[in-house]
C-alpha positions as CSV (number, residue, x, y, z in Angstrom):
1,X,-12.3,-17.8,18.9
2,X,-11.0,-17.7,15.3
3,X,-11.7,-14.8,12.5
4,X,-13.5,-17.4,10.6
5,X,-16.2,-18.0,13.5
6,X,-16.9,-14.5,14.3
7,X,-19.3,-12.4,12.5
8,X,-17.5,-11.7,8.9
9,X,-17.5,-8.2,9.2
10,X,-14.4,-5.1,8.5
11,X,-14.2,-1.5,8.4
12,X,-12.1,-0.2,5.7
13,X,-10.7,3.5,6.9
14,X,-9.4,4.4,3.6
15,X,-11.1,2.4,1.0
16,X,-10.8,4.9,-1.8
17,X,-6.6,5.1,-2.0
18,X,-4.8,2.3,-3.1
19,X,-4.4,0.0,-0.6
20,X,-7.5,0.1,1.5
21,X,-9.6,0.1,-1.8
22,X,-7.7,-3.3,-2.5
23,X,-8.3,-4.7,0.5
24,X,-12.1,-3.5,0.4
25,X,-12.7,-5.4,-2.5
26,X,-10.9,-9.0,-1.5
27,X,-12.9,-9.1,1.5
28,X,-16.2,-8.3,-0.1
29,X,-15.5,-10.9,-3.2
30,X,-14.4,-13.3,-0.2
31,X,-17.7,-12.9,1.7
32,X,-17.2,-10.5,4.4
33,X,-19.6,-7.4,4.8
34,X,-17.4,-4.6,4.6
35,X,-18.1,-1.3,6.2
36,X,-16.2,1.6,4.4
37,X,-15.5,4.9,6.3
38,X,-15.4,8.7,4.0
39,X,-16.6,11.9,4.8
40,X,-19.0,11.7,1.6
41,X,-20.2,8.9,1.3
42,X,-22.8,9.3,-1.1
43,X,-20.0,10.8,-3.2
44,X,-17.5,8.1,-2.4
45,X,-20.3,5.5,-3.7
46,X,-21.1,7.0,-6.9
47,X,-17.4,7.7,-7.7
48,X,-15.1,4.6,-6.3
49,X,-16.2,2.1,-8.7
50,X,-15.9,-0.3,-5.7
51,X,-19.0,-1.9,-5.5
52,X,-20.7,-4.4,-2.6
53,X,-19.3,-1.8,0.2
54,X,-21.0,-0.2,3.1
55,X,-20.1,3.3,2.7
56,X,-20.5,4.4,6.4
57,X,-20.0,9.3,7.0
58,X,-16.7,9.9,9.1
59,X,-13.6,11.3,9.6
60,X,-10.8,9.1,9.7
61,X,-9.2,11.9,12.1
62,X,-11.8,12.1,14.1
63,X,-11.9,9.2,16.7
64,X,-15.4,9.1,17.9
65,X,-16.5,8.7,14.4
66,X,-14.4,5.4,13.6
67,X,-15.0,4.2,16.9
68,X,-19.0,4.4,15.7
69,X,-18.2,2.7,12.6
70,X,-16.2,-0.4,14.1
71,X,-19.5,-1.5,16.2
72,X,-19.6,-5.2,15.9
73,X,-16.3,-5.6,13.1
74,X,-13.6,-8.4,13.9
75,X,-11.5,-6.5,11.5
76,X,-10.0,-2.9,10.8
77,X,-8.3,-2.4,8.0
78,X,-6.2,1.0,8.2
79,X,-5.5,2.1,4.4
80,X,-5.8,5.9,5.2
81,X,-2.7,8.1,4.0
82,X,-2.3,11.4,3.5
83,X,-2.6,12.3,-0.6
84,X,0.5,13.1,-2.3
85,X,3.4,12.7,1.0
86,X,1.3,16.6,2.5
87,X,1.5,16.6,6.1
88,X,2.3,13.1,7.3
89,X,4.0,14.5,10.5
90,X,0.0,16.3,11.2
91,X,-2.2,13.7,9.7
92,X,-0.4,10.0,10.1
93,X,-0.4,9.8,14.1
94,X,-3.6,10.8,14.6
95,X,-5.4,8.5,12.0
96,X,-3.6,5.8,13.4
97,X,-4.6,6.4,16.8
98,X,-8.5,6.8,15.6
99,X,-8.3,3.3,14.1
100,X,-6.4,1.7,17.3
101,X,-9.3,3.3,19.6
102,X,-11.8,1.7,17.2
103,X,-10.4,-1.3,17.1
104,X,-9.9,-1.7,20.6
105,X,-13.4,-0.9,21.2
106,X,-14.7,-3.6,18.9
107,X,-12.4,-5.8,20.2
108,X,-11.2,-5.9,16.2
109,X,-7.7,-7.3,14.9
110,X,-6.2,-3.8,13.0
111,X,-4.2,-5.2,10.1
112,X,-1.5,-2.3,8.9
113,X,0.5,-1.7,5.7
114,X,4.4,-1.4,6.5
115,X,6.9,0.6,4.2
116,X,10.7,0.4,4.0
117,X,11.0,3.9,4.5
118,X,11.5,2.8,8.5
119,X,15.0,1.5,7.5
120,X,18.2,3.2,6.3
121,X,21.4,1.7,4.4
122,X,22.5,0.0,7.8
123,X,19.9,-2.7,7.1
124,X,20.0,-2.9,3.6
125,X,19.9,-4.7,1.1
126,X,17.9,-7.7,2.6
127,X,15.0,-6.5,5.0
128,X,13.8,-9.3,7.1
129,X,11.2,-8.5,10.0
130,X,13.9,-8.1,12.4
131,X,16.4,-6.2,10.6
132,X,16.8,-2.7,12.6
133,X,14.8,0.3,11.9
134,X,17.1,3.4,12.0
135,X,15.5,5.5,9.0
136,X,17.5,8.6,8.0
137,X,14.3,10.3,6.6
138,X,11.2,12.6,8.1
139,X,8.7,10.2,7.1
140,X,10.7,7.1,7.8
141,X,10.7,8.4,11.3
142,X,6.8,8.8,11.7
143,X,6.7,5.2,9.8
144,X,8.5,3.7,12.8
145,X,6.8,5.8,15.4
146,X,3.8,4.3,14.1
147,X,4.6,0.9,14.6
148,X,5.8,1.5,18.3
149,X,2.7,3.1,18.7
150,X,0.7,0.0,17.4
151,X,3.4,-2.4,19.9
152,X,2.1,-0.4,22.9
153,X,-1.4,-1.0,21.8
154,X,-0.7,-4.8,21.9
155,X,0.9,-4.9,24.7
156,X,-2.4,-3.3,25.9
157,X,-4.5,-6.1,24.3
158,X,-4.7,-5.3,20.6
159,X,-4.4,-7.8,18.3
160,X,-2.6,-6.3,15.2
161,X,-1.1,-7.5,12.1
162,X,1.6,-5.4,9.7
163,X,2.5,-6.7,6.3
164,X,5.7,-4.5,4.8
165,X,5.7,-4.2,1.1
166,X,7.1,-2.1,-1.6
167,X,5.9,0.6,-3.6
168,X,2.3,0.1,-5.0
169,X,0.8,-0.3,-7.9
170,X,-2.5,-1.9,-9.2
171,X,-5.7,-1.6,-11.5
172,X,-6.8,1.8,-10.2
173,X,-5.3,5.4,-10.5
174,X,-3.8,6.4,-7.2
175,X,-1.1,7.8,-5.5
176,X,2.4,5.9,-6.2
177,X,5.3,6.1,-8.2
178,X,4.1,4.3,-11.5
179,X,1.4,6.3,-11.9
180,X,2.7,9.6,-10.8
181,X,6.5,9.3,-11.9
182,X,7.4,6.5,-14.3
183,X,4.4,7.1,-17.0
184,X,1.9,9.6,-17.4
185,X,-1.8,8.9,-16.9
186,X,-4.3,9.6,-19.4
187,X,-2.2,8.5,-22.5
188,X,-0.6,6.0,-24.0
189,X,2.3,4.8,-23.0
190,X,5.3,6.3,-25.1
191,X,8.7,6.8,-22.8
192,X,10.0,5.5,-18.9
193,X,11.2,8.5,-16.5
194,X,12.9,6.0,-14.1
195,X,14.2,7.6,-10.3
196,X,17.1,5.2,-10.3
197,X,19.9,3.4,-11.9
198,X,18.1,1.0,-14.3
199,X,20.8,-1.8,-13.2
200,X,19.4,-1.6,-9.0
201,X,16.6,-4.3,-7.7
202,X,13.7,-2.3,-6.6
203,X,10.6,-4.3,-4.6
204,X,7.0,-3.3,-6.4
205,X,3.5,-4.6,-4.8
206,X,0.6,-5.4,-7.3
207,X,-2.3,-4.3,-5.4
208,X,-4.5,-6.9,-5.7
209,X,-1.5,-9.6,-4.3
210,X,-1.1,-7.8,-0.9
211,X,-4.3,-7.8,-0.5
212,X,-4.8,-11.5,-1.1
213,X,-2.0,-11.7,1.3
214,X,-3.1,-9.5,3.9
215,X,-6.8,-10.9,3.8
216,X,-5.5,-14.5,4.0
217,X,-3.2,-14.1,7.1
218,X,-5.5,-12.0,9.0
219,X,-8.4,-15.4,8.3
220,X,-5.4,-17.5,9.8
221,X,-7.0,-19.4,12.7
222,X,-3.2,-19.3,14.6
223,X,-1.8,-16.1,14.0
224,X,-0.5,-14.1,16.8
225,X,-1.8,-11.0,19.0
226,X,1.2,-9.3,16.9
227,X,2.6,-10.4,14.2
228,X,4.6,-8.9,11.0
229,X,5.2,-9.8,7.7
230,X,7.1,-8.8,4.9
231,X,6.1,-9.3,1.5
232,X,8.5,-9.7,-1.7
233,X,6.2,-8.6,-4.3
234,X,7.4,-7.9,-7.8
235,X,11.5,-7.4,-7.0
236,X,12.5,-5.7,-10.6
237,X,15.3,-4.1,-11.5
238,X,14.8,-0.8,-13.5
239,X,16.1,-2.7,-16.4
240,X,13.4,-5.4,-16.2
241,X,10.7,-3.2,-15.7
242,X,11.1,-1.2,-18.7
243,X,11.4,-4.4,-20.3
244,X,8.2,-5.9,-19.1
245,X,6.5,-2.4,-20.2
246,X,7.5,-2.7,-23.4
247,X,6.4,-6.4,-23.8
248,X,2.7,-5.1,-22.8
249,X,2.8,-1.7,-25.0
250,X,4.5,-3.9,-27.9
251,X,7.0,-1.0,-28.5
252,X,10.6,-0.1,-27.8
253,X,10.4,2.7,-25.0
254,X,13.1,5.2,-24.8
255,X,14.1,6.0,-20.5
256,X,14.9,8.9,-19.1
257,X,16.2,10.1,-15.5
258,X,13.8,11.6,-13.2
259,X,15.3,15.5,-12.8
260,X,15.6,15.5,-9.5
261,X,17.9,18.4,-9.9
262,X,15.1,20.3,-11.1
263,X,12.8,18.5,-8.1
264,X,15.2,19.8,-5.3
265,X,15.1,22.8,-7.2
266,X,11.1,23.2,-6.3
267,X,11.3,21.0,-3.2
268,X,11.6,24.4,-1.1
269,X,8.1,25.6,-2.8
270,X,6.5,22.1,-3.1
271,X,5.7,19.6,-0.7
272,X,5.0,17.1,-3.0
273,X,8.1,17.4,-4.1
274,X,10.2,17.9,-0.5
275,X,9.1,14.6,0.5
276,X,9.6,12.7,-3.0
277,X,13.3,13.7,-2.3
278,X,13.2,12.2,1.0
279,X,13.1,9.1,-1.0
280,X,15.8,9.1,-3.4
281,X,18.2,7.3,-1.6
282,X,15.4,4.0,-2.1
283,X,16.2,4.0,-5.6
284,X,19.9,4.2,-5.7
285,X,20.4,1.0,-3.7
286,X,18.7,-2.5,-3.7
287,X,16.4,-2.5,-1.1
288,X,14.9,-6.2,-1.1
289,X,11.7,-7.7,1.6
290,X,12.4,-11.0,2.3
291,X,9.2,-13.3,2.5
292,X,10.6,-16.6,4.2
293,X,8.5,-16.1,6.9
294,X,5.4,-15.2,5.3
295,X,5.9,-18.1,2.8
296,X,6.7,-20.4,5.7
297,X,2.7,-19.9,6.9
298,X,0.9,-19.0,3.8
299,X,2.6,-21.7,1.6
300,X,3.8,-19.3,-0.7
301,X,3.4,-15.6,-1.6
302,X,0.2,-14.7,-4.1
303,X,1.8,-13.9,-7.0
304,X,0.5,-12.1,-10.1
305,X,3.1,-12.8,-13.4
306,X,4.7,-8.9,-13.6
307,X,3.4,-8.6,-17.5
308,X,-0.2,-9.2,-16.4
309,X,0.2,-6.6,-13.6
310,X,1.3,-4.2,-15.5
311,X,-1.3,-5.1,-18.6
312,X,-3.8,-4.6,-15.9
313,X,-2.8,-1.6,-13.9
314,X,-1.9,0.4,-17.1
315,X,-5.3,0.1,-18.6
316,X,-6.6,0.8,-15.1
317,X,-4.4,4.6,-15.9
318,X,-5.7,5.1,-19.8
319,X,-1.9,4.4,-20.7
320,X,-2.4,1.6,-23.5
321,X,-2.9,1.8,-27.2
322,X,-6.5,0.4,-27.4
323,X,-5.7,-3.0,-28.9
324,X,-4.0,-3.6,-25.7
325,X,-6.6,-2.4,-23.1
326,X,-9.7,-4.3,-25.0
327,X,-7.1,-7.5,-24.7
328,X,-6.1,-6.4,-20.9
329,X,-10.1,-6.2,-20.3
């Protein structure tokens, strides 16, 4: 029996961060009745701006709760992560597991965002989906400890899908490093802190492209009991990027360094900051998701042109001049 002839229905666990929220909204504008799980939900309605969902009171850590919410899906949709890199090694397992149980119990396919935090230089610069994961950081190990954890669920009959992307970024605030490291929310766009050399590729993932992608693969009549895909996205070097920002804001933008001097100065004090430093080493290298096989069964990757994104995800923050944002609306 295929997704398409089964009752058109998905839990969202995590449908007010970046990714989940995405996802939310493709299914809903492509028909399906989405369920969305938060411990407030009457708050989580008035405040998402995502409209048509089902807001559903839970815990995404607590398992009987999304297990209750997955009655009758064909689809769980994991988006929940911990806010600003806090706790991953308390919080990321036992999410995870909540939305396997629930899935399993619905007899649901779980569809999963990767990272490339689960590889180190060994398997840089091209990451295909059998390149080696050996990662060299903290989270990079609970990223791949993850995964196993979702192969042993499919070896024990559930269907699960992973699509590996970059960093995020996309219409709505949230937690990634455009919004939280490159420009500052709120404000016109005026100067680029970048974390890397601007001449290194770095792989970006417009929001609204995964999930096209990870809607339209999990609707695939053929696909596998477990199958993984990695997504290019927007591939950029720092050099381009700024230069795409500018074309949007129509203004020469001056670039500075992150400090991560003074960031490993705080990183003791800070856990924001700790596990931001974890991920240095991404920007220092290329670091690049090859798509041949998802291209191979989609057709090609969805796509949005880099300038648009940006025009889009910028007024999304408040960082245009207001010519631009009434254009970008």
């Amino acid at each position: 029996m295929t997704v398409q002839s089964e009752t058109r229905l998905a839990l969202v666990v995590g449908a007010t961060g970046g990714v989940g929220g995405a996802v939310a909204e493709r299914l809903a504008a492509g028909g399906w009745r989405v369920r969305a799980l938060h411990r407030d939900p009457e708050t989580a309605r008035r405040t998402s701006g995502r409209a048509g969902l089902e807001w559903i009171k839970g815990d995404a850590m607590v398992e009987a709760d999304v297990v209750a919410a997955a009655q009758g899906v064909s689809l769980v949709m994991h988006g929940a992560n911990p806010p600003g890199y806090r706790n991953w090694a308390g919080l990321q397992l036992p999410m995870l597991n909540a939305s396997i149980a629930a899935a399993k119990a619905a007899g649901a396919r779980l569809v999963f965002p990767g990272t490339v935090y689960n590889y180190g230089p060994d398997a840089f610069p091209d990451l295909t989906e059998v390149s080696p994961q050996t990662p060299v950081t903290r989270k990079g190990a609970i990223r791949v400890r993850m995964e196993e954890r979702l192969a042993e669920a499919a070896a024990d009959g559930l269907r699960v899908l992973i699509v590996r992307c970059g960093d995020f970024f996309g219409p709505k605030p949230g937690n990634n490093w455009l919004s939280q490291g490159l420009v500052k929310p709120g404000k016109p766009v005026t100067a680029v802190t970048y974390p890397g050399p601007l001449s290194v590729p770095h792989c970006w993932a417009y929001l609204p492209d995964v999930a096209e992608t990870m809607v339209r693969l999990a609707e695939l009549p053929d696909l596998a009991d477990f199958e993984t895909f990695h997504m290019r996205g927007q591939t950029l070097s720092g050099g381009e990027l700024v230069a795409a920002l500018e074309a949007v804001v129509g203004r020469k933008l001056p670039v500075s360094r992150l400090p991560w001097f003074a960031i490993r100065g705080l990183a003791p004090f800070n856990e924001t900051f700790r596990e931001m430093l974890e991920m240095r080493y991404l920007w220092e290298t290329p670091v690049l998701l090859d798509n041949t096989r998802l291209v191979a069964r989609l057709g090609g990757e969805p796509h949005t042109p880099i300038e648009d994104a940006l025009r889009t995800a910028l007024a999304g923050l408040g960082a245009l001049p207001r010519e631009t944002t009434a254009m970008a609306a």
